[in-house]
C-alpha positions in Angstrom: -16.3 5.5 -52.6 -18.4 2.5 -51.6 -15.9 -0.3 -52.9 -12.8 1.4 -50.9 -15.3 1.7 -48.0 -16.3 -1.9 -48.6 -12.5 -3.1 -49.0 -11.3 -1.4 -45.7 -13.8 -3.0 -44.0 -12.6 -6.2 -45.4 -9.0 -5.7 -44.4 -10.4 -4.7 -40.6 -12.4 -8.1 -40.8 -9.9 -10.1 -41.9 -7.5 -8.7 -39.3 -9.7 -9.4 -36.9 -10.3 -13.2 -37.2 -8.4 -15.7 -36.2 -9.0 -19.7 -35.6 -9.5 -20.9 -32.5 -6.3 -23.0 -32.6 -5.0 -19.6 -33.2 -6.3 -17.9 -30.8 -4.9 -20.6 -28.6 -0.9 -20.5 -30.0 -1.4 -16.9 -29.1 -2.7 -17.4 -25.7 0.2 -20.0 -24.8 2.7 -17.6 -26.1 1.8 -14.7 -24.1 1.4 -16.7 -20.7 5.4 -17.7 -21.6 6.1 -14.5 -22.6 4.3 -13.4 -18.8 6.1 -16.3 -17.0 9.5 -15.4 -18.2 9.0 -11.8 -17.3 8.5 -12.8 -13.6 10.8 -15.0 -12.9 13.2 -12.0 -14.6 11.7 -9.6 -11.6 11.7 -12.4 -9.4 15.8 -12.8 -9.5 16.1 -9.1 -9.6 13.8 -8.8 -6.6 16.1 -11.7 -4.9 19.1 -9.7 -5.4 17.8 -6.4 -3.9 14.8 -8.1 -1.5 16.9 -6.6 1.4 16.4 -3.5 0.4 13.1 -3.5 -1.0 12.3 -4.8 2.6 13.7 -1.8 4.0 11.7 0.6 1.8 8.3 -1.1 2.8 9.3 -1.5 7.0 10.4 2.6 6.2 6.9 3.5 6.8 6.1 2.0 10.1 9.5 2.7 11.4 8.9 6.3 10.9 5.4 6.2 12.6 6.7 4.5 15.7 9.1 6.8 16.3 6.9 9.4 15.9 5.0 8.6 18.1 7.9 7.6 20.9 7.3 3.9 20.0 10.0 0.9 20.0 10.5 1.7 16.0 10.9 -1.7 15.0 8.6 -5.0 14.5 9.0 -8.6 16.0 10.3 -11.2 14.2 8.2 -14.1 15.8 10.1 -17.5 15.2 13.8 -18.0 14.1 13.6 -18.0 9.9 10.8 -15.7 10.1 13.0 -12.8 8.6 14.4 -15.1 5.6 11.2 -16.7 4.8 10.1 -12.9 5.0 12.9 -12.2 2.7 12.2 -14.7 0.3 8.1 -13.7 0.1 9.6 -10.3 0.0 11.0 -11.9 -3.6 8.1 -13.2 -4.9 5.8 -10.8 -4.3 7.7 -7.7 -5.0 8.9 -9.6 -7.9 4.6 -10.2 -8.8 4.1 -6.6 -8.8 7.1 -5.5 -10.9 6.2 -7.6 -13.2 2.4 -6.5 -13.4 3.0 -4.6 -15.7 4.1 -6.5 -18.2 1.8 -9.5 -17.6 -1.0 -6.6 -18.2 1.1 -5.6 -21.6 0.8 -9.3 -22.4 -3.0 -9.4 -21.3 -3.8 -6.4 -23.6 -1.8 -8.3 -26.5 -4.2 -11.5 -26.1 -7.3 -9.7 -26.1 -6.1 -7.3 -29.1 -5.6 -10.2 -31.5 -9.2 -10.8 -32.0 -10.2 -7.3 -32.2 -10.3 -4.9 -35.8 -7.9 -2.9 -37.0 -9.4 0.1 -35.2 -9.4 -1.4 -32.4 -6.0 -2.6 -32.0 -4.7 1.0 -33.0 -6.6 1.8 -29.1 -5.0 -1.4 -27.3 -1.0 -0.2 -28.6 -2.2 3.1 -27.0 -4.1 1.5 -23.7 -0.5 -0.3 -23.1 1.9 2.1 -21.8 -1.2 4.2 -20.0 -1.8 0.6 -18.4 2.2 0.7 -17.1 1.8 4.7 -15.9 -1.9 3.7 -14.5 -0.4 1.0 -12.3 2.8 2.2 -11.0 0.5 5.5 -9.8 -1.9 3.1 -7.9 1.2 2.1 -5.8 3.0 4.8 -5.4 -0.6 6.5 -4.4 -0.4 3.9 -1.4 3.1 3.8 -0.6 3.1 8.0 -0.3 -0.2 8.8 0.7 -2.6 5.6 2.0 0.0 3.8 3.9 0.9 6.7 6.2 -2.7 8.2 6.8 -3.7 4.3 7.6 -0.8 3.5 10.0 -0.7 7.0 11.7 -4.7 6.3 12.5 -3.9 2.8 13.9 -1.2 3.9 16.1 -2.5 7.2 17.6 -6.0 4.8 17.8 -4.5 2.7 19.8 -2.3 4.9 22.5 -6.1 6.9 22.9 -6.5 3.2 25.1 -5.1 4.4 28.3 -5.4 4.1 32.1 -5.4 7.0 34.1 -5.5 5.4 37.8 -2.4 3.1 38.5 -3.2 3.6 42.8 -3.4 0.4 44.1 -6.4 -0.2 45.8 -6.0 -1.7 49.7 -6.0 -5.2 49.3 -3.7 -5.1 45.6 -1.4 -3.0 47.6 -1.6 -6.1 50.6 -1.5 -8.6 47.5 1.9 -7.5 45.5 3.6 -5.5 48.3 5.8 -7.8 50.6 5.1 -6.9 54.3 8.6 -6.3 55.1 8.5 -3.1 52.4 8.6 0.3 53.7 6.9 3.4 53.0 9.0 4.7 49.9 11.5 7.3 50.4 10.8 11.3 49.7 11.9 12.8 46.7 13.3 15.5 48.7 15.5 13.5 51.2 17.3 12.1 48.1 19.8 13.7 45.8 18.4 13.4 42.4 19.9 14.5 39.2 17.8 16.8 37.1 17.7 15.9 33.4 17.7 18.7 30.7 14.3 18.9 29.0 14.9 19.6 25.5 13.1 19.4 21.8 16.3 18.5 19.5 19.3 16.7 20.3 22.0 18.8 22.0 25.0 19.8 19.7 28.3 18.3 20.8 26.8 16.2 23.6 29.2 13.9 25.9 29.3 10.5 26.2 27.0 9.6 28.7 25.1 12.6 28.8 21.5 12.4 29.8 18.4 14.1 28.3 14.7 13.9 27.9 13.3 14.5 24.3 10.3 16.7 24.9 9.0 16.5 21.3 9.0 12.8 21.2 8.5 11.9 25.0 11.8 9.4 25.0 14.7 9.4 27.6 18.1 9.4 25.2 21.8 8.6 26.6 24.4 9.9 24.2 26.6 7.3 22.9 30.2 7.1 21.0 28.9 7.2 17.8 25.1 7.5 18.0 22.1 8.4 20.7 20.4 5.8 22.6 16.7 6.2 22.8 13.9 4.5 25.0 10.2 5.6 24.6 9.0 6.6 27.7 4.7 7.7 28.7 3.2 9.3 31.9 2.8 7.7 35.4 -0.8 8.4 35.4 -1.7 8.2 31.6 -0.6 4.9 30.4 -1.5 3.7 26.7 -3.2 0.4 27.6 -1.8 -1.2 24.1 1.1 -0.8 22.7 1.6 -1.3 19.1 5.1 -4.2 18.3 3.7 -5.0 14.1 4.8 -8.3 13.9 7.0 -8.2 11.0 4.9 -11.2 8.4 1.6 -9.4 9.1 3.2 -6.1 8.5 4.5 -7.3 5.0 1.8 -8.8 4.4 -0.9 -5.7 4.9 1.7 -3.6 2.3 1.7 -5.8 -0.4 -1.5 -6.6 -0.6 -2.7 -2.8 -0.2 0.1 -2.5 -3.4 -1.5 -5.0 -5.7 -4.8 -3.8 -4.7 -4.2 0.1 -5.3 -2.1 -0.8 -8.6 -5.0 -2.8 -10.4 -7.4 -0.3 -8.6 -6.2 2.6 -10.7 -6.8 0.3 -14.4 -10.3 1.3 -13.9 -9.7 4.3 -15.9 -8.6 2.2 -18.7 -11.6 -0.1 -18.5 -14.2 2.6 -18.9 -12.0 3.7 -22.2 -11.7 0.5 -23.5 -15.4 -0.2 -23.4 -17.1 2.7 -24.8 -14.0 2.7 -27.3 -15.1 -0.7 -28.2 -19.1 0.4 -28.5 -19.7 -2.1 -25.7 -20.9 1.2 -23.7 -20.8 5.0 -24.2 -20.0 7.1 -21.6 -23.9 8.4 -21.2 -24.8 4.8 -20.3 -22.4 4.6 -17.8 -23.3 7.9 -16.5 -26.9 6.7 -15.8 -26.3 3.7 -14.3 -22.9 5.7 -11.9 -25.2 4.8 -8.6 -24.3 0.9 -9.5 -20.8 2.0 -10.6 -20.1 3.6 -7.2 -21.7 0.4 -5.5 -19.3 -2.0 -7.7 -16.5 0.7 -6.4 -17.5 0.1 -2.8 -17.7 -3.8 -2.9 -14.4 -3.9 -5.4 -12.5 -1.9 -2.6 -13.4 -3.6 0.0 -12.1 -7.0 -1.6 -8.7 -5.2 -2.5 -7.8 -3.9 1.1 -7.7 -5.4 4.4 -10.7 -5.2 6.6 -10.4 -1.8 7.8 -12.8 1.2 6.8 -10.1 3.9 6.5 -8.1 2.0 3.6 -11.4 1.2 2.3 -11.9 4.6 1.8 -9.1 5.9 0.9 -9.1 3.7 -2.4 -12.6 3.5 -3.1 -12.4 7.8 -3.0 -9.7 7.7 -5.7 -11.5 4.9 -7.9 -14.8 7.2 -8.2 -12.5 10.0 -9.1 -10.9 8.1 -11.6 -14.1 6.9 -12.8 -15.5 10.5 -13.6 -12.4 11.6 -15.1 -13.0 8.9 -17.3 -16.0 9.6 -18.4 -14.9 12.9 -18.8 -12.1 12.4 -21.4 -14.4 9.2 -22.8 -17.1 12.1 -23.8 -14.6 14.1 -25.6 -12.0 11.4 -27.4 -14.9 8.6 -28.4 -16.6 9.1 -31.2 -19.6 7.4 -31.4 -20.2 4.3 -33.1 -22.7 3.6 -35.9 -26.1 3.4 -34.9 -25.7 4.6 -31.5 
């Protein structure tokens, strides 16, 4: 009984000891292994960056048009779509191949570790893959359209109710040779169908006003015609034209933030797994957690409280579902 106890020990001890010139053959392979793998995703990314640009402008599109908004965003200076397209590449490239830089992270740090404990990494590394690709698709599905619906119905509350001109504007921008303006009811003016869906079978040419979406649309030859259109007296002060790098920019970093956001799951395993805490200890000292939570969130989003929020909300849930399953799957090591 003691000696096999003894020997398996041995074996655990053994595998878990390495040189440091080692332990630094293994780290230089896995950073090749992690280069190779993104600059795989970043030529697959190439290839299909138009499209994956398309997915990630889908979002806004769809909010700006629900709101009767121009539904599309400003290219500011001539290249500014390629180099767009090419940062499109690289970063979408980055985050497909998070994963695997993670799988090669959790290979490094499992080399130095027992037996035991490399039995828990080979487990950690697919829940790693399924962990991050949630984190994004979290944001992409449910984040990202709370956050941009808030900005853009925030900003058309900015309005101006009183466009009168006061005496001396009206003597400043009208010319004195203008008249007073004509009477709607001494002119002949066409009255426009006021309706909530596109007609069926419409003619070219034909006029309506969308009620649901407050746009004026002409029917075309082989589409509709749209322009946005607001009230006389009750005119949004701002109106929202996302410039298309800051756009881009605000997605992919909310991406990479939500994606290593939701490992934090796998961190509270892997430490009470290891015996570096159990889950009672972290328990206790939750207030600090929830604190780190905060902070941690507020470095992984753009300076705005409602994505703040809407990560750092998640990351306590995961936290105490963590600590949940961490109760009921770790045993306890010796002596605690």
């Amino acid at each position: 009984g003691d000696a096999a106890v003894a020997e398996i020990r041995r074996e655990e001890v053994d595998g878990g000891m390495m040189s440091f010139g080692d332990h630094l053959e293994e780290l230089r392979s896995c950073s090749i292994r992690a280069l190779v793998g993104l600059l795989v995703t970043t030529v697959l990314s190439l290839i299909f960056a138009k499209r994956i640009l398309a997915v990630v402008l889908k979002p806004a599109v769809v909010v700006l048009n629900a709101h009767g908004q121009r539904s599309e965003l400003q290219a500011l200076s001539p290249p500014d779509t390629f180099i767009m397209y090419l940062k499109m590449a690289l970063v979408s490239g980055l985050i497909l191949a998070m994963p695997w830089v993670l799988m090669q992270v959790w290979r490094f740090v499992s080399v130095g570790l027992y037996a035991r404990e490399q039995r828990f990494l080979r487990l950690f590394t697919p829940i790693s893959l399924g962990l991050f690709v949630a984190g994004v698709a979290f944001m992409f599905l449910v984040v990202l359209p709370v956050v941009l619906n808030f900005f853009v119905t925030f900003s058309q509350g900015i309005q101006v109710d009183d466009l009168e001109l006061s005496f001396l504007q009206s003597w400043i921008v009208r010319s004195p040779e203008e008249g007073e303006p004509p009477r709607a009811d001494e002119l002949d003016l066409p009255a426009l169908p006021i309706v909530d869906q596109p007609p069926a079978g419409a003619e070219v040419g034909a006029m309506w006003f969308d009620a649901s979406r407050d746009r004026l649309c002409i029917q075309g030859e082989e589409t509709i015609f749209v322009t946005p259109l607001q009230p006389a007296r009750n005119v949004a002060a701002v109106r929202n034209q996302f410039s298309l790098g800051q756009y881009v920019g605000f997605v992919m970093m909310l991406s990479l933030g939500f994606g290593l956001a939701f490992e934090l799951p796998l961190i509270v395993l892997f430490v009470t797994s290891m015996g570096i805490f159990t889950a009672d200890e972290l328990a206790r000292s939750r207030r600090h957690v929830i604190f780190g939570i905060v902070a941690l969130a507020a470095v992984l989003t753009p300076p705005d409280v409602i994505s703040q929020v809407l990560l750092a909300v998640p990351m306590i849930l995961l936290f105490e579902t963590a600590l949940f399953v961490s109760r009921r799957l770790v045993k306890p090591h010796p002596g605690d």
